[in-house]
Structure formats: structure tokens, C-alpha cells
MARMAR-192308 format. One record per residue (C-alpha): residue in one letter; residue number from 0; z, y, x. Coordinates in steps of 0.1 Angstrom, whole numbers. Layout:
SITE   balum   martor      zz      yy      xx
SITE       A      NUM       Z       Y       X
...
This chain:
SITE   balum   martor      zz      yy      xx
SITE       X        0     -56    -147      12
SITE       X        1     -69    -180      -7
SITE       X        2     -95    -198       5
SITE       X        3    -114    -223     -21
SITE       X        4    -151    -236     -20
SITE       X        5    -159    -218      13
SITE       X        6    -150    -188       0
SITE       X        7    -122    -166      17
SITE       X        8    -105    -140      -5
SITE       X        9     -91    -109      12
SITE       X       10     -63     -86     -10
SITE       X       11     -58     -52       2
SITE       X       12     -88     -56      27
SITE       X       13     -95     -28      52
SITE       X       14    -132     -24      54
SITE       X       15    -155       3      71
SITE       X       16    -190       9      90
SITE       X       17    -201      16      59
SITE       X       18    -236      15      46
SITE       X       19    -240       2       9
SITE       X       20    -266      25       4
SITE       X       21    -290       6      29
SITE       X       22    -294      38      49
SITE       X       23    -311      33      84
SITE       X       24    -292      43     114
SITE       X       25    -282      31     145
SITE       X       26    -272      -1     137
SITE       X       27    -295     -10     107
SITE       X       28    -334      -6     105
SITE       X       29    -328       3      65
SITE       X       30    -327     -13      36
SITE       X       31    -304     -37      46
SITE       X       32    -266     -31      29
SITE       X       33    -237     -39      52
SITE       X       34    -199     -28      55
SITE       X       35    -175     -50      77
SITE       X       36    -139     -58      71
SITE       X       37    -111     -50      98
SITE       X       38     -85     -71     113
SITE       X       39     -52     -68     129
SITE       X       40     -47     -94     162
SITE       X       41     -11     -99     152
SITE       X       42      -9     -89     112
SITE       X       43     -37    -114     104
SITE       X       44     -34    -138     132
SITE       X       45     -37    -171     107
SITE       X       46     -67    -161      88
SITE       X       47     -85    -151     119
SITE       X       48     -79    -183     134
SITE       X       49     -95    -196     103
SITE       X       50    -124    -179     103
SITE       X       51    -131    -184     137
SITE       X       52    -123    -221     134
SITE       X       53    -152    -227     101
SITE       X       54    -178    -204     122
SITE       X       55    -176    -169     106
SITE       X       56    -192    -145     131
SITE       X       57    -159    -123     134
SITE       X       58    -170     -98     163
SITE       X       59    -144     -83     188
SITE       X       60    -155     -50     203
SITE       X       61    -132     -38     237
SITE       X       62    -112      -8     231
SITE       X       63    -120      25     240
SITE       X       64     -92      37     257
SITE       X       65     -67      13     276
SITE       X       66     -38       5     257
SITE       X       67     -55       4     225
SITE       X       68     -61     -29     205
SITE       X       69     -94     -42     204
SITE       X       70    -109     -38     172
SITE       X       71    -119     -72     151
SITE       X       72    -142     -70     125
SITE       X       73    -165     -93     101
SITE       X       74    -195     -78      94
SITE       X       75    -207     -82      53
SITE       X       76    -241     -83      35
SITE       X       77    -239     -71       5
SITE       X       78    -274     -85     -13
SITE       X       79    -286     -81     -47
SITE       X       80    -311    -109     -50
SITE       X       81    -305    -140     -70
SITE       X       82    -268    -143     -71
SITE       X       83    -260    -105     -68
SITE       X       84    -222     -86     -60
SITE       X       85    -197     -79     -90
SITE       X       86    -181     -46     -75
SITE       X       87    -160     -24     -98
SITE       X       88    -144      10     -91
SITE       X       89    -108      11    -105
SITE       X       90     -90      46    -114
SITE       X       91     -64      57    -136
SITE       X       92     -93      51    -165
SITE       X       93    -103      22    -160
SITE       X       94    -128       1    -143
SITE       X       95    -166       9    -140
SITE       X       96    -192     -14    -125
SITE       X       97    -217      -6     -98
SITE       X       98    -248     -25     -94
SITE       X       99    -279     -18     -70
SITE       X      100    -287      19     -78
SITE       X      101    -252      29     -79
SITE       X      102    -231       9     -51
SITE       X      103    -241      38     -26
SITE       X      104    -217      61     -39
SITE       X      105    -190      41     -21
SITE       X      106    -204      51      15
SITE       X      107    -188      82       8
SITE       X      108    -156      74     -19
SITE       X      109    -122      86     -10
SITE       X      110    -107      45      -8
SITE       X      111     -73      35     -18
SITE       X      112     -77       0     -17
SITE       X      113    -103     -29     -21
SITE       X      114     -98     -69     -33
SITE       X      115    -129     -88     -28
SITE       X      116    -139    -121     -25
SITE       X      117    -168    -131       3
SITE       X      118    -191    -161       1
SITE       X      119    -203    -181      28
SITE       X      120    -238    -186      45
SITE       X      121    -243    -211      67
SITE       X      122    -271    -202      93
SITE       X      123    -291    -218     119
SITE       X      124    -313    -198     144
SITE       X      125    -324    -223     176
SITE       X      126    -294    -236     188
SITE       X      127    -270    -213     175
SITE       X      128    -247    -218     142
SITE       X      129    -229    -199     124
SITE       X      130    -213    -183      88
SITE       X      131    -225    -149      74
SITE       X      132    -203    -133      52
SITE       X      133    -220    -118      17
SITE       X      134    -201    -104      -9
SITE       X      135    -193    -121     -41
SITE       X      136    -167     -98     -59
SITE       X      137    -154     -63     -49
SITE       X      138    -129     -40     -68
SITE       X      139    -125      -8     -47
SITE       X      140    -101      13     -60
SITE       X      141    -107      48     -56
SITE       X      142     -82      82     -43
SITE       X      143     -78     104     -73
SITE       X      144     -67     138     -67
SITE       X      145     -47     160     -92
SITE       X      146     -82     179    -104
SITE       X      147     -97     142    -113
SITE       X      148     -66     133    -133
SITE       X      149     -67     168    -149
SITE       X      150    -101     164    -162
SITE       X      151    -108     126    -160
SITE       X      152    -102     119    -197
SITE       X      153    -127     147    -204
SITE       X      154    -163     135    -214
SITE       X      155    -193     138    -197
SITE       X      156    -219     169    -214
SITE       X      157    -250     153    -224
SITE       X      158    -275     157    -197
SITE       X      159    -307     151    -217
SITE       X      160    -324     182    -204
SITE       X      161    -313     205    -228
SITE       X      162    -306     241    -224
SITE       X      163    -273     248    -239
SITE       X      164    -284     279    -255
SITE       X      165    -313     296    -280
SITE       X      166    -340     300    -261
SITE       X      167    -367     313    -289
SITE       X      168    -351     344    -286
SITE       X      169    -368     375    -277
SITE       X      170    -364     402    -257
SITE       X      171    -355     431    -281
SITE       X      172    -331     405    -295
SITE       X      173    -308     401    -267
């Protein structure tokens, strides 16, 4: 973790609550792209405290069953207006950028890992304060299984529209 201009950057992240797509659901009236990143109490203890400290809105949610941890998380914006996201996906091929129309895909990739840097957003509403967390730079990189390293070096067919056989033949012909 190195923190530098207010922005905090997290390697080997753990995120979840995904929604990159903007999907509506319970939690988001649509349209709005969010993922938050988890925490471990004891594991990340310092950078917590850091967060916490500056005025990041980290949120703690009770356990569900006794014994259990409580789960800490940072809830992320990811927007695409005048400063937008880098994000990358990284496999064995290499790396390939997603921007508005194709960061959805990751609400349902098979993750290995993520690196991303977050940027802050210092917020007043009435008397309350705060930091929101937007993301600057993502790589995610993604679970390949045997079949994708099988046939990842294999070019896409061109999907112009274009029937990959004669079709001016008639009947009698076939």
C-alpha cells in the first residue's frame, strides 16, 4: 500500500458487491457503477486506521452468525466522466483495456487478482464530511482455465455478418 497525493493504492485487493455494469438492484437505483473493496480487522489493521483517520467512508456491517468477523468494506465509484478509470484485464496474453461499454464483463469474470489505485473525493452534505473513493487505475487479472490457454492464442473469426458458406446456390445443386 503507498499512499501519495490522497490517493491510496491497494496491491492484491479483495473487492466484491459487484456492479460495474450499473445494473439496478437492491442497493443501486441503476446506472450508477460501484464494487467495494474488503478488509481484514487484523491483516490490514494500519491502512484501516488510515483511512478512517483522512475520512474514507469505510463501512462495517455486523456479522451474520456469532463468531464470525465483521465484514469491512470501502465502497468504490467507478465514473466515466471527465477524468474516467484506466482498468485492464491481464491473462497469459496480455493486457486488454476496458472502458465504459466493456467494464461490465467484470461483474461476472472468474478473478485472480486485482492492483488498483483509488482517488479521493472530498464531500460535504449538511454537516456531514467525508472521502468517497472513485477509481483511478484497475488491473484485474483474470482465472484462465486449461480450455482458454488451449485456444487463447487462436484468433477471433471475423464477425462482420457473413455467412461462411455459398449461399447463391440452388436447390438441385446441393
Amino acid at each position: 500500500m503507498a499512499l501519495r497525493r490522497g490517493e491510496v493504492e491497494l496491491l492484491n485487493a479483495r473487492i466484491g458487491y459487484l456492479n460495474f455494469s450499473g445494473r439496478k438492484d437492491a442497493y443501486n437505483p441503476g446506472g450508477r457503477r460501484t464494487f467495494s473493496v474488503f478488509f481484514n480487522a487484523e491483516e490490514d489493521q494500519q491502512i484501516l486506521e488510515k483511512l478512517t483517520k483522512d475520512g474514507w467512508k469505510v463501512k462495517v456491517k455486523d456479522p451474520n452468525e456469532e463468531g464470525e468477523p465483521p465484514t469491512i468494506h470501502l465502497p468504490v465509484t467507478v465514473a466515466y466522466g471527465n477524468w474516467p478509470p484506466q482498468v485492464f484485464t491481464v491473462t497469459e496474453r496480455g493486457k486488454t483495456p476496458l472502458d465504459e461499454s466493456t467494464i461490465g464483463q467484470l461483474d461476472f469474470a472468474d478473478i485472480s487478482r486485482v492492483d488498483l489505485i483509488l482517488s479521493p473525493y472530498n464531500w460535504t452534505y449538511g454537516k456531514d464530511t467525508g472521502i468517497r473513493a472513485y477509481l483511478k487505475k484497475m488491473y484485474v487479472v483474470l482465472e484462465e482455465s486449461d480450455i482458454d490457454k488451449l485456444y487463447g492464442h487462436v484468433p477471433m473469426a471475423d464477425t462482420s455478418g457473413q455467412i461462411p458458406f455459398d449461399t447463391d446456390l440452388e436447390d438441385e445443386e446441393i
